[in-house]
N, CA, C and O of each residue as an XYZ file, in Angstrom:
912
protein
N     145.140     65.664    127.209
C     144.351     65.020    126.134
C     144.347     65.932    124.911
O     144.257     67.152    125.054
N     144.449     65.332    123.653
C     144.858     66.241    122.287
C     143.529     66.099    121.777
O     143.131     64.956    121.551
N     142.671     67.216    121.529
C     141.467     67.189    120.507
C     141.990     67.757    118.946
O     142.741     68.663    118.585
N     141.267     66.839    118.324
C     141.617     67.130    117.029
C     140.689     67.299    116.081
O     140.948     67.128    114.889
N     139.467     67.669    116.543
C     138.305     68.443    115.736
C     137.831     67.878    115.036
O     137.291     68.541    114.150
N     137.692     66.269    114.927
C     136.749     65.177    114.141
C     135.824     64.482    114.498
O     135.793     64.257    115.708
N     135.371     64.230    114.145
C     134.461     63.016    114.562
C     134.512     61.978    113.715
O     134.708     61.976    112.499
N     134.215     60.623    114.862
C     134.560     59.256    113.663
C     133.303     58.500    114.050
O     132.737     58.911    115.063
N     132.757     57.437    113.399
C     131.338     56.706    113.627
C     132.116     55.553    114.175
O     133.134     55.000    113.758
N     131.242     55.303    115.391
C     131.503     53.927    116.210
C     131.211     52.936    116.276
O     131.950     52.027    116.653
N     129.249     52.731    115.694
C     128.991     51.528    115.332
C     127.726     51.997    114.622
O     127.090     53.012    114.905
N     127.443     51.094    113.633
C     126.376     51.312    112.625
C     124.786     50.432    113.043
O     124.406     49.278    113.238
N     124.123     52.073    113.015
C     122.591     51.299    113.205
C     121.812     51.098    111.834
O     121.431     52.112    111.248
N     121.561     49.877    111.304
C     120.665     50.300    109.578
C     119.311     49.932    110.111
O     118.296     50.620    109.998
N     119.387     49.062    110.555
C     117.604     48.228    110.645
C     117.155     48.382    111.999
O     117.907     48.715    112.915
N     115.878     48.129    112.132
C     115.054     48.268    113.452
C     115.953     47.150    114.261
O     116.695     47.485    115.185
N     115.857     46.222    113.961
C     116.550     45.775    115.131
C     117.525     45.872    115.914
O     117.642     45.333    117.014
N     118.437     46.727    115.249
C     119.658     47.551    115.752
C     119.321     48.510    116.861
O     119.998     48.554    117.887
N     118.192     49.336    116.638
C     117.645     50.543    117.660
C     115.975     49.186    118.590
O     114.777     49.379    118.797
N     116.815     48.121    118.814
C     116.084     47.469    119.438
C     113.943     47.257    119.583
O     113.261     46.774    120.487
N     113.495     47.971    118.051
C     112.323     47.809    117.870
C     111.758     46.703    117.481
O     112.164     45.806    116.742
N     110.517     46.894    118.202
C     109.535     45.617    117.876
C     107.827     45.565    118.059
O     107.371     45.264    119.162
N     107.312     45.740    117.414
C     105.546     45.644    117.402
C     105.066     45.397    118.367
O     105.083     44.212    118.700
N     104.260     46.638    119.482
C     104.043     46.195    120.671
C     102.771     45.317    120.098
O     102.225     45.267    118.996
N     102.492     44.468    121.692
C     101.780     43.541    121.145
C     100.354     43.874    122.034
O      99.523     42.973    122.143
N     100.208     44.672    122.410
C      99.012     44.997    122.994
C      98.244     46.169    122.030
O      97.270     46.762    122.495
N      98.716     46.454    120.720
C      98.180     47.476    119.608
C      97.627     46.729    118.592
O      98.463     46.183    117.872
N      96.306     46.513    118.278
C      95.746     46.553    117.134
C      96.011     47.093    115.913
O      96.634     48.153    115.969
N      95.661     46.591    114.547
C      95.755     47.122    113.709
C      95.409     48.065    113.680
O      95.104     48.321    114.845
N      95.075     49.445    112.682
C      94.165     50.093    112.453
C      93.465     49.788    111.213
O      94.221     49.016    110.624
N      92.878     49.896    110.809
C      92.204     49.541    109.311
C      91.393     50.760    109.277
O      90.578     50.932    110.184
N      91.527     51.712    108.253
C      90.333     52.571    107.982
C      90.148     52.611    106.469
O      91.023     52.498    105.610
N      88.502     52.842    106.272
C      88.364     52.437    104.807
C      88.310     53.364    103.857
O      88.760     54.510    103.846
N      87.778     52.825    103.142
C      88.193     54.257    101.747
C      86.886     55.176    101.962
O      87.254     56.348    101.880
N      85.646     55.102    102.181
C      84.721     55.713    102.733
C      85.302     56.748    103.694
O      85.314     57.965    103.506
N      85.752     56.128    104.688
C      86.067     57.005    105.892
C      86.975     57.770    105.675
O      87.179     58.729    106.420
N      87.561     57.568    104.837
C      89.068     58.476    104.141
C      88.495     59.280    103.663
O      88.564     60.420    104.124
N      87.762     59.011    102.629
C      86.711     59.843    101.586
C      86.252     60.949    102.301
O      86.516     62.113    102.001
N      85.511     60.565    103.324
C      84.840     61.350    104.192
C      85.295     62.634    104.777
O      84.838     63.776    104.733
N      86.658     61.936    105.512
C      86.962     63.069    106.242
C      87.698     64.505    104.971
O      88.047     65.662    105.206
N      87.676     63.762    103.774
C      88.583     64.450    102.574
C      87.721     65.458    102.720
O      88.083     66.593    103.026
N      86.395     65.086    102.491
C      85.403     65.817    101.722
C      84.875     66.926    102.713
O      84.116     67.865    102.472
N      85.754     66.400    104.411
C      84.906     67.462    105.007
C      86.137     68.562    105.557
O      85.674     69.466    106.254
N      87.024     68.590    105.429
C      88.530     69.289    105.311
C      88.116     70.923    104.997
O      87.635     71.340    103.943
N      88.418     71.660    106.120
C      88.627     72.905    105.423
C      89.294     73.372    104.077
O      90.256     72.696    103.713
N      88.924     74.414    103.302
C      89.785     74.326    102.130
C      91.203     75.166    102.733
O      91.145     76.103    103.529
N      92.267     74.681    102.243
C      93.515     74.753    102.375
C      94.190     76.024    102.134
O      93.436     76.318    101.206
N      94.898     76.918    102.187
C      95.478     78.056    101.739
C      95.858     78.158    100.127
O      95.485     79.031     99.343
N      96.785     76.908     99.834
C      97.435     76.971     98.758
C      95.713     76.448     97.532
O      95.716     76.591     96.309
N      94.899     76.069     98.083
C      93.832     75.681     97.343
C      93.168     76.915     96.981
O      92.853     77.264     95.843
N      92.936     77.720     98.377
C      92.523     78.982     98.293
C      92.646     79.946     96.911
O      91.866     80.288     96.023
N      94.325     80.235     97.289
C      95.113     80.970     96.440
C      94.932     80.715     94.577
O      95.076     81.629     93.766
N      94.604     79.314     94.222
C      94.340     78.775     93.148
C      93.416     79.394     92.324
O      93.458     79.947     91.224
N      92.172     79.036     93.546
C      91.051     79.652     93.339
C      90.317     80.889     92.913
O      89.334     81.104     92.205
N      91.731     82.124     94.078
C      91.541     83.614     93.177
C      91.958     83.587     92.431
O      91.389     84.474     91.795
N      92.812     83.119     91.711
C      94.253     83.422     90.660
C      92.764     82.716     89.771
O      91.725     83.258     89.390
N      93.117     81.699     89.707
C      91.691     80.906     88.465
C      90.161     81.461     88.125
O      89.565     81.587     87.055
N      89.815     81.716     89.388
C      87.761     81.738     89.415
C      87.659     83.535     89.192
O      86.796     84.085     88.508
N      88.908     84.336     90.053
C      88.386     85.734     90.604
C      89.874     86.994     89.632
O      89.944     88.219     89.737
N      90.660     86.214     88.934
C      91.869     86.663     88.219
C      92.559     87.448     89.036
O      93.319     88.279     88.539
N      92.427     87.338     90.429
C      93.857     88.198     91.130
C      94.974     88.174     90.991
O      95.484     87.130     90.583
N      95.623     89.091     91.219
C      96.963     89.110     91.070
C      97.768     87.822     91.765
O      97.092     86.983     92.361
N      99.271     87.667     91.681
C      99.573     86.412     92.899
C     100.136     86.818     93.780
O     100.569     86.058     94.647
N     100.304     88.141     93.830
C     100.790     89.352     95.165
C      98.905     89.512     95.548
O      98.921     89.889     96.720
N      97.930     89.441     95.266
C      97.095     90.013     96.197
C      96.716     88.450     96.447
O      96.884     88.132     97.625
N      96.316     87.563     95.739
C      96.482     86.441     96.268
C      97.057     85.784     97.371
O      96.450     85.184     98.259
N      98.624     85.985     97.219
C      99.125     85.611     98.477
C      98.897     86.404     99.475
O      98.734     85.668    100.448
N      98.779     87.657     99.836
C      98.288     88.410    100.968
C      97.115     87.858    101.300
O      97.023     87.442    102.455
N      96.109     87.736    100.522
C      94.867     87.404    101.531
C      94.319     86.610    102.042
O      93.383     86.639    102.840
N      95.371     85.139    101.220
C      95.515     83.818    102.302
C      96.229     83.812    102.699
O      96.256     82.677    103.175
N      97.698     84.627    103.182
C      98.752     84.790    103.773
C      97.762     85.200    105.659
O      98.428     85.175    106.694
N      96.380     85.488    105.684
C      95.748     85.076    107.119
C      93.807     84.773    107.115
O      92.891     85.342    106.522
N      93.848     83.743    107.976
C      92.703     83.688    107.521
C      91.448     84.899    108.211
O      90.226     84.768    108.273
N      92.163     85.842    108.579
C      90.902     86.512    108.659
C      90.800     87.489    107.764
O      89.818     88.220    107.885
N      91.710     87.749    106.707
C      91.768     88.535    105.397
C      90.627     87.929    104.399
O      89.654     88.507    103.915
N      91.159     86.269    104.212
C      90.555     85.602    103.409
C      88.939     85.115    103.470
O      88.122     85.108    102.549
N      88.735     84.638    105.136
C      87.445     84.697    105.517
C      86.676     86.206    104.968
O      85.543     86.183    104.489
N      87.516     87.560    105.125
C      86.697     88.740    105.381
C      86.429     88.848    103.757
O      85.395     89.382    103.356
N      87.676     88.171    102.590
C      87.198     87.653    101.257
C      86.194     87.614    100.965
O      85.432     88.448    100.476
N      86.056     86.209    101.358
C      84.330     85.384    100.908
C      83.318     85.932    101.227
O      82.366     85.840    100.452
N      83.159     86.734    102.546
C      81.924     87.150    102.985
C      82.068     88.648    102.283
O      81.049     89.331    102.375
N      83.073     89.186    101.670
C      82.376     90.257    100.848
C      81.996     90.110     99.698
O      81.033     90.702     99.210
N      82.892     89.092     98.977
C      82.546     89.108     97.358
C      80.523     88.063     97.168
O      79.826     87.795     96.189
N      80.356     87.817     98.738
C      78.971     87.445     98.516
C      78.119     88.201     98.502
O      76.944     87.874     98.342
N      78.591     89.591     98.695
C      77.677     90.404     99.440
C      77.684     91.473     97.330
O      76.741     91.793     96.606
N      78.895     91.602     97.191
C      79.476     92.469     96.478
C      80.127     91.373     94.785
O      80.904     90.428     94.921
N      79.661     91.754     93.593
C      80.535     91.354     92.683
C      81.291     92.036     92.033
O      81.036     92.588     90.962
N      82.555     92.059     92.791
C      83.781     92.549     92.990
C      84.504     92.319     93.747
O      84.587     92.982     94.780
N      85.246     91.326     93.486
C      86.631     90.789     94.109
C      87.907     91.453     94.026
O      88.746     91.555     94.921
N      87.967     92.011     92.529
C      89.223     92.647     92.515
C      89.218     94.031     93.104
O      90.243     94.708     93.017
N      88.151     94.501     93.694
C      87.638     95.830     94.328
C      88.094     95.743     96.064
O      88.734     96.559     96.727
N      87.468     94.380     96.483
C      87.144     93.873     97.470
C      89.075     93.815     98.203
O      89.642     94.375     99.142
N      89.525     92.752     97.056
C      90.790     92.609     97.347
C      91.942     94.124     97.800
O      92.585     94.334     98.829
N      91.811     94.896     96.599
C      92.442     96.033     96.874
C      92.506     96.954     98.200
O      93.424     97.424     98.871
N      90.942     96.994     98.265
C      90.605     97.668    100.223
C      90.943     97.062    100.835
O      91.025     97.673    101.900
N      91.511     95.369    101.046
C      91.767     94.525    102.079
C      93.434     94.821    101.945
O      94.129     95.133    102.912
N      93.869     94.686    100.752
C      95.146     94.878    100.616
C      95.846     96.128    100.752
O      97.064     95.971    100.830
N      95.457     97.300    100.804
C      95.818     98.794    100.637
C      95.268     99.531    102.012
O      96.105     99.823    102.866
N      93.837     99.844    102.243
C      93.411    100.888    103.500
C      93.276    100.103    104.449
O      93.713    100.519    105.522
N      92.586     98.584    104.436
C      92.395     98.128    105.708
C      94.173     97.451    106.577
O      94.392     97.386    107.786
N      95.289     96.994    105.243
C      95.664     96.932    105.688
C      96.699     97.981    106.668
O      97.176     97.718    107.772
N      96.874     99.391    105.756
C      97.356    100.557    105.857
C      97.178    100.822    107.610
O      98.049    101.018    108.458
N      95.126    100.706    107.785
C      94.741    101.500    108.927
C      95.385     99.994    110.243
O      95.236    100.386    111.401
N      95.844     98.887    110.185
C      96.405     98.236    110.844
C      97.516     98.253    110.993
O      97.776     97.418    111.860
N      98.408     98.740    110.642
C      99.876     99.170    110.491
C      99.710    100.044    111.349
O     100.339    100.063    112.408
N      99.034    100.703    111.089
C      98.950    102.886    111.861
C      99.035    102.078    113.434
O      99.898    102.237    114.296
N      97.868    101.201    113.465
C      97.386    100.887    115.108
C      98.324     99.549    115.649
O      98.244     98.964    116.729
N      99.113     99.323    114.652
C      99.772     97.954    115.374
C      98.988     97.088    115.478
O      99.453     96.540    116.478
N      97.911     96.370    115.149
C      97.039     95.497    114.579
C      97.247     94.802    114.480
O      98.419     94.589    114.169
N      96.082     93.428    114.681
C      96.523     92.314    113.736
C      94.890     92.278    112.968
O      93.936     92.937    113.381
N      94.858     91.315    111.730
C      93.582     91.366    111.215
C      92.194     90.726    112.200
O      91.008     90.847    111.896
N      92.777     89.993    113.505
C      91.569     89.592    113.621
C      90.910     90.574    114.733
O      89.935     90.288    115.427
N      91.769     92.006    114.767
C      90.885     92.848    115.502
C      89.791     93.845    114.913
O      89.206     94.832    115.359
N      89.780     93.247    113.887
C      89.121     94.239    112.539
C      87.480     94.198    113.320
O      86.946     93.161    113.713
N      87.017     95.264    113.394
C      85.815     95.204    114.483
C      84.483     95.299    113.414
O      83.428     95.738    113.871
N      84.541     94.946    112.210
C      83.294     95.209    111.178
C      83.833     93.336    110.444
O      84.711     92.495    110.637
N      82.517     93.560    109.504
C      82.353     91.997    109.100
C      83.341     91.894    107.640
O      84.074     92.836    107.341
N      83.274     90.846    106.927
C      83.561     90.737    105.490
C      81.866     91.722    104.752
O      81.778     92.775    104.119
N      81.215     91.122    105.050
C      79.653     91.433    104.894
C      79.648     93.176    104.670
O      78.987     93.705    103.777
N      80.143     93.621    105.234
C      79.751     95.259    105.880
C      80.878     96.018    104.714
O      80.684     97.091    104.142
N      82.236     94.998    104.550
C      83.053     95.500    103.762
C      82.728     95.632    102.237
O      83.092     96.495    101.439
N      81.730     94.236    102.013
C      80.901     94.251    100.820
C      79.887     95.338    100.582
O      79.447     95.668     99.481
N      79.617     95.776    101.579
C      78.251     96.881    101.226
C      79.138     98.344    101.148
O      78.678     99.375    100.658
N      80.179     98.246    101.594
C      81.019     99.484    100.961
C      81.311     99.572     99.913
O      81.200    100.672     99.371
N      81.759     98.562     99.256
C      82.523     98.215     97.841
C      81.021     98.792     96.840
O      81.263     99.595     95.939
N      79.931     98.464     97.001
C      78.480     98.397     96.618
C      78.360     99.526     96.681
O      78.069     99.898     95.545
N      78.402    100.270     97.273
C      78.203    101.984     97.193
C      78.954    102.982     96.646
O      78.592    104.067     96.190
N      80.041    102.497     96.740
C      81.086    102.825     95.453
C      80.594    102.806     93.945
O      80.470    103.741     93.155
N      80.317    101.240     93.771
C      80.232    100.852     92.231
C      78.820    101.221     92.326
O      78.487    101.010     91.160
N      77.774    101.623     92.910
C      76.636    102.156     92.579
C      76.773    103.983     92.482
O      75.813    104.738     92.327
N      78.067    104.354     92.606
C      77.837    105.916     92.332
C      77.435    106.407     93.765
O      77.654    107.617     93.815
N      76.982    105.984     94.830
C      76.031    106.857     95.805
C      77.559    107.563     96.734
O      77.308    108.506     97.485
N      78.997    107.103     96.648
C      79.808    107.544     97.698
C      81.107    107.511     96.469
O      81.225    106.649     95.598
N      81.752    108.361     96.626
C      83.306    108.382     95.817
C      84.264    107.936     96.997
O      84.091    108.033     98.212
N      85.276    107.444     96.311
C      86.608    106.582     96.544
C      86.907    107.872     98.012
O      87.235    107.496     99.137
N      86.806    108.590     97.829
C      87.788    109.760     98.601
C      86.718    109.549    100.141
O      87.270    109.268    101.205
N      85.358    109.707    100.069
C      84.368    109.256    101.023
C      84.242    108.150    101.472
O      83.737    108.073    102.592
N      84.626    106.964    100.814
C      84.367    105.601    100.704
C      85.747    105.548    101.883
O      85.565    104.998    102.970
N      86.574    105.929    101.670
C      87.823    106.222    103.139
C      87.872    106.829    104.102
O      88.930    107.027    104.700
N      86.816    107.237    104.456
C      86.133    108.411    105.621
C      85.366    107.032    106.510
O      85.543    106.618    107.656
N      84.394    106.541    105.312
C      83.274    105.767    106.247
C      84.251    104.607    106.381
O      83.681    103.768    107.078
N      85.307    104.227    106.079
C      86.232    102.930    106.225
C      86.647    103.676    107.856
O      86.498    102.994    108.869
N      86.984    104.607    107.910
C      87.634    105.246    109.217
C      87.176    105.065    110.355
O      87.803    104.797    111.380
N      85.285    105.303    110.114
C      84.542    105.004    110.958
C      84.256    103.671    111.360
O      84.042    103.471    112.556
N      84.213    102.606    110.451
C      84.164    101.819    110.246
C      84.625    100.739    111.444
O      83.945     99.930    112.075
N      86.337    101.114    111.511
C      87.302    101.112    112.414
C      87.210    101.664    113.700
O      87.807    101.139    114.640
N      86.570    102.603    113.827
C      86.147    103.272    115.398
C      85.446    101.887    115.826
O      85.839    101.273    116.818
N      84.684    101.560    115.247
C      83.955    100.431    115.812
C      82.512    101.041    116.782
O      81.983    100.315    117.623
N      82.089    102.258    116.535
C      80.908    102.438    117.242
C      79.611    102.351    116.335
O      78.483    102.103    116.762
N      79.941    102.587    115.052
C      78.988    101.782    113.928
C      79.661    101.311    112.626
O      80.112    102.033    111.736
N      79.650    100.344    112.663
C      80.462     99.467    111.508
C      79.554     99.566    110.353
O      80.156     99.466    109.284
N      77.789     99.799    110.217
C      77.510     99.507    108.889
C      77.829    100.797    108.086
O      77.704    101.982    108.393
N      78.248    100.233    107.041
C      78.736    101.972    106.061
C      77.288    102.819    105.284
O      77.275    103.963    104.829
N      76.147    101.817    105.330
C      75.378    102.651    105.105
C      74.476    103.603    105.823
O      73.731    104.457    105.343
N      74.674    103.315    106.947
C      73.998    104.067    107.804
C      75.246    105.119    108.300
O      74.998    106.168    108.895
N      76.325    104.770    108.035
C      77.798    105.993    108.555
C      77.097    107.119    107.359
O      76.629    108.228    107.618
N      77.196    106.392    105.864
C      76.713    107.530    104.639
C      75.491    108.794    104.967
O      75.413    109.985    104.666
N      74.438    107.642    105.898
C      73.336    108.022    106.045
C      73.658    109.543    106.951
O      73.599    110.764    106.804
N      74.030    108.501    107.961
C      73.771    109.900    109.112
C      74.788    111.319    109.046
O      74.698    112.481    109.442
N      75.931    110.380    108.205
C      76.885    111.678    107.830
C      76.510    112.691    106.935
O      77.110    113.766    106.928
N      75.598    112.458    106.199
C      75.261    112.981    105.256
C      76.211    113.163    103.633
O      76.372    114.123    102.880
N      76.656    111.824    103.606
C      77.875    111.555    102.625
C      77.918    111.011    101.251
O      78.879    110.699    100.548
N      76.457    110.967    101.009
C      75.597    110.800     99.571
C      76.321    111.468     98.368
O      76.412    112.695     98.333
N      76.695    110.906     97.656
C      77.505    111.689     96.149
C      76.381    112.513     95.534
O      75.284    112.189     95.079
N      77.029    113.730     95.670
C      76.267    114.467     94.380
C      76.031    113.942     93.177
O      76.747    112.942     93.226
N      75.510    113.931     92.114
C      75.473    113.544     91.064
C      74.043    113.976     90.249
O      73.401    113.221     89.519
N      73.837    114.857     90.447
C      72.598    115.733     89.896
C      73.832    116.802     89.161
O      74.820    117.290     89.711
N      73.404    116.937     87.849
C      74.303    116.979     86.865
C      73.916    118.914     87.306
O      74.928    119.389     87.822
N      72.973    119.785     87.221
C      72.458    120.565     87.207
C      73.564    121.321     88.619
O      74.426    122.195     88.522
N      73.177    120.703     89.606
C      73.856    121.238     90.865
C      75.480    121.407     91.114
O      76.147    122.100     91.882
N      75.836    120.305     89.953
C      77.834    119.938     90.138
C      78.173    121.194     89.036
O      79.249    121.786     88.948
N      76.864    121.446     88.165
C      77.284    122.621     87.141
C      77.517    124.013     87.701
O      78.402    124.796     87.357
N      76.655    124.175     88.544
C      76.645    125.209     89.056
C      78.330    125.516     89.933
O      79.030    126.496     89.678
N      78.668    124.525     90.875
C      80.322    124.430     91.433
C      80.871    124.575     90.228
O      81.400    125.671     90.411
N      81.191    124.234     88.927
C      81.802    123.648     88.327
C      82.241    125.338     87.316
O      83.262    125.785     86.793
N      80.928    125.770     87.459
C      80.979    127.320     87.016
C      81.806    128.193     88.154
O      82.797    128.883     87.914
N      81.376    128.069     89.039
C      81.848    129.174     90.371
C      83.578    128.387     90.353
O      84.450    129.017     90.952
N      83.849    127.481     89.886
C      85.648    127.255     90.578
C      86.350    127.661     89.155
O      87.514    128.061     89.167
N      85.602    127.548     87.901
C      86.315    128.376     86.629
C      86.418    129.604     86.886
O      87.545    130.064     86.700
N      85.265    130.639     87.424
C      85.434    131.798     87.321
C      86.134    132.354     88.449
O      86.130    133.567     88.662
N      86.664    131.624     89.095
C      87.769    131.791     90.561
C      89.011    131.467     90.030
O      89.949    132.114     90.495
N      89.323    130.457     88.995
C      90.630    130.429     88.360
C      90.816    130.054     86.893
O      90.971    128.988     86.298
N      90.722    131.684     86.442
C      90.501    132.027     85.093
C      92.414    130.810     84.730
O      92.510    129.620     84.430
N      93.297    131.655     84.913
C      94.453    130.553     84.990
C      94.610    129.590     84.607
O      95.499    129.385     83.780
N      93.732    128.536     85.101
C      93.868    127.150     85.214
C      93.310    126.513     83.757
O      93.459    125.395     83.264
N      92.401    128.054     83.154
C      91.528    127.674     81.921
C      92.860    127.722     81.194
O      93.429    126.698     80.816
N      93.282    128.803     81.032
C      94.432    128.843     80.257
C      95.294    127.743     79.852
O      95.583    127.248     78.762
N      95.720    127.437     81.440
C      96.794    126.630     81.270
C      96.084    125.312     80.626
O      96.581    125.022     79.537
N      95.250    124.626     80.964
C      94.545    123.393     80.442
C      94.604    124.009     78.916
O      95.451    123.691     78.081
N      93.938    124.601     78.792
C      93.702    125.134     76.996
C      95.194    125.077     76.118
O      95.271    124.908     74.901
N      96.274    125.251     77.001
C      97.500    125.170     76.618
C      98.143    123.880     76.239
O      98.930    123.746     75.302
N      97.619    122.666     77.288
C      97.910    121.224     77.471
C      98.520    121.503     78.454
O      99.697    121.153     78.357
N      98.287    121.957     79.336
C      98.764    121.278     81.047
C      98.045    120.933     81.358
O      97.212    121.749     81.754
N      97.629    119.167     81.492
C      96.856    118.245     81.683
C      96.253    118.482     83.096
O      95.065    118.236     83.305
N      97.400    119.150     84.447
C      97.349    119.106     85.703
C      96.614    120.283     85.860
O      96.487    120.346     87.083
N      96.063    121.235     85.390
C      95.205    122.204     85.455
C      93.512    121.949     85.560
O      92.653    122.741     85.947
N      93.352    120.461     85.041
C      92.261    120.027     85.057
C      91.965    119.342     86.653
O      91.063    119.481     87.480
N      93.078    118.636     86.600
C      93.061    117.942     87.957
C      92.931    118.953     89.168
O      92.190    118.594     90.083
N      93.499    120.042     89.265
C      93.756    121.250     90.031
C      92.248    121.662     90.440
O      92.003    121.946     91.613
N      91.185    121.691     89.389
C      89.526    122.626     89.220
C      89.328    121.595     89.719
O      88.735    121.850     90.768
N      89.535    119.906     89.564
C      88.611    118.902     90.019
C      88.950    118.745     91.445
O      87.993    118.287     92.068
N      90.040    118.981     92.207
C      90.336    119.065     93.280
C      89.849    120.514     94.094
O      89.779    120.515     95.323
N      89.606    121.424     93.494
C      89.149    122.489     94.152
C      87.119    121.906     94.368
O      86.702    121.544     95.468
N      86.348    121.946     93.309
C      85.441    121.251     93.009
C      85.135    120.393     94.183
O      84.245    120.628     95.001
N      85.987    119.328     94.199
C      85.854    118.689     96.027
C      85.852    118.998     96.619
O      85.056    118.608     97.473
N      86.669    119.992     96.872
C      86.727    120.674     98.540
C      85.614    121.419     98.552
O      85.066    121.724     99.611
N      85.129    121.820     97.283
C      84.026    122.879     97.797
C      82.764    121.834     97.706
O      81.695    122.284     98.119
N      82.769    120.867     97.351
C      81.452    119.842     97.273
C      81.753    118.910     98.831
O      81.046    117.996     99.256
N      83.121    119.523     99.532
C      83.418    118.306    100.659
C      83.589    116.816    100.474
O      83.413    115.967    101.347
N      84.021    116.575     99.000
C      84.529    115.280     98.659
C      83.253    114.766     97.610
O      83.424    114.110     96.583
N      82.019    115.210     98.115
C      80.857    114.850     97.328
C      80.509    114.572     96.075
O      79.777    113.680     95.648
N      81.157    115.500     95.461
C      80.798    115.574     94.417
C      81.124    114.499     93.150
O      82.306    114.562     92.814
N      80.476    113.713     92.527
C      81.178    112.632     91.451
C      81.944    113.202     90.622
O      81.697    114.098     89.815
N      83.085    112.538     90.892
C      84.202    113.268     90.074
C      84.063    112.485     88.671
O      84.587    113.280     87.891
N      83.742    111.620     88.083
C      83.530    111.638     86.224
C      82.957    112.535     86.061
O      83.106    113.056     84.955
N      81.781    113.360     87.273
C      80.446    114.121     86.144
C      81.876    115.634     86.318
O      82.247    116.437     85.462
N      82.180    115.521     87.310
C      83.356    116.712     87.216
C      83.703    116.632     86.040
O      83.024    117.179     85.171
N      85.106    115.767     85.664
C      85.424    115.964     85.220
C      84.975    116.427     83.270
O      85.504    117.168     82.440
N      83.706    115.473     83.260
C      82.960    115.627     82.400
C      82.279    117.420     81.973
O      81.732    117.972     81.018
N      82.666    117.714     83.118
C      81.560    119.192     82.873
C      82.290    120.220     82.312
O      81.954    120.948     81.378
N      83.805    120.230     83.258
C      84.804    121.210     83.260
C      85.186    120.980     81.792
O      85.417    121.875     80.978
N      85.213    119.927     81.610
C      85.903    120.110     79.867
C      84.830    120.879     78.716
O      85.115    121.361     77.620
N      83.530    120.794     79.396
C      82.400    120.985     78.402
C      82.281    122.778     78.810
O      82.329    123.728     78.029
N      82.162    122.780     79.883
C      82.519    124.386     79.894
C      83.885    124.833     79.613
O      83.664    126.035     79.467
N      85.096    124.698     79.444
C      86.233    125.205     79.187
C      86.037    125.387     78.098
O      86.345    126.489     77.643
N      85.445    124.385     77.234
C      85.680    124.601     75.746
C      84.604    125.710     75.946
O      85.382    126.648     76.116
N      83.400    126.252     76.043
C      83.184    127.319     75.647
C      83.117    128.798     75.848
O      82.321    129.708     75.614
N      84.736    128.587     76.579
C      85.370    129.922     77.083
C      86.784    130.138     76.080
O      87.508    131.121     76.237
């Protein structure tokens, strides 16, 4: 037998009656009304791509953080329940998009093992923008967060003892002791090496243990440099 690698059509089906269909007769119509249509419209979860609209329009996200955080719904759920807690979405978004997703990568994760609330993530964001914890701390109590043996971040702040300095009097005093440890660094800043500043504000932390508010840092070091 010779194959010759074609295929040819043998007989043509166009209409139902060809594929032998016909209206069983034991099925009722259905009729449903515009009410009931209405209804179930109105009671519809909202949709992803509706979602996504919504940050981009109501909350100005990006359409890269957008799509990540309806790209699952326990990103997007953990969304709503922070920006209720917290006004800051584009704050909110970034920690969902950057450390929380970071610390799920590390563990092979998926989001819905995230062992703290949207809620709890909001009261972090809140302690931030109230000054009481810096960005660098605010990733410590996220850590803990994740242990899952106490998820609220204010009581992690509490018991850690992780309260931002910000008593202008006390950051002066560090702020004196890390100039006169690196006469150098005055120099070089006084010169325009911008990174000499950053250098005192990073020493400054370590010796405040992250504590210390780094604007009033940076605020101080310039006010004492200049009068050296």
């Amino acid at each position: 037998m010779m194959f010759l690698g074609k295929t040819f059509p043998m007989r043509d089906k166009e209409d139902a009656q060809d594929y032998r269909y016909f209206p069983d007769p034991d099925l009722g119509p259905i009729i449903l009304s515009d009410e009931y249509i209405e209804n179930i419209r109105q009671n519809l979860p909202e949709l992803p791509e509706s979602r996504k609209k919504r940050y981009l329009e109501d909350y100005e996200l990006s359409i890269k953080a957008s799509n990540i955080i309806t790209s699952s719904k326990y990103y997007s759920n953990m969304f709503e329940e922070a920006i209720k807690v917290c006004d800051n979405p584009k704050s909110v978004s970034n920690w969902i998009m950057s450390d929380i997703a970071r610390v799920l990568n590390e563990k092979d994760e998926e989001p819905d093992s995230i062992p703290f609330t949207g809620e709890e993530l909001g009261e972090l964001v809140k302690l931030i923008d109230s000054g009481k914890i810096s960005s660098a701390i605010a990733k410590k109590v996220l850590e803990e967060m994740f242990e899952g043996n106490e998820t609220n971040p204010n009581k992690i702040v509490e018991e850690k003892g992780w309260i931002q300095i910000s008593d202008e009097g006390q950051i002066k005093e560090v702020v004196i002791k890390i100039l006169d440890e690196n006469p150098q660094s005055i120099i070089d800043f006084k010169a325009g090496k911008d990174r000499a500043l950053g250098f005192l504000v990073g020493q400054a932390m370590k010796e405040t243990k992250g504590k210390a508010n780094p604007q009033l840092l940076n605020k101080l070091f310039k006010e004492e440099i200049d009068k050296r």
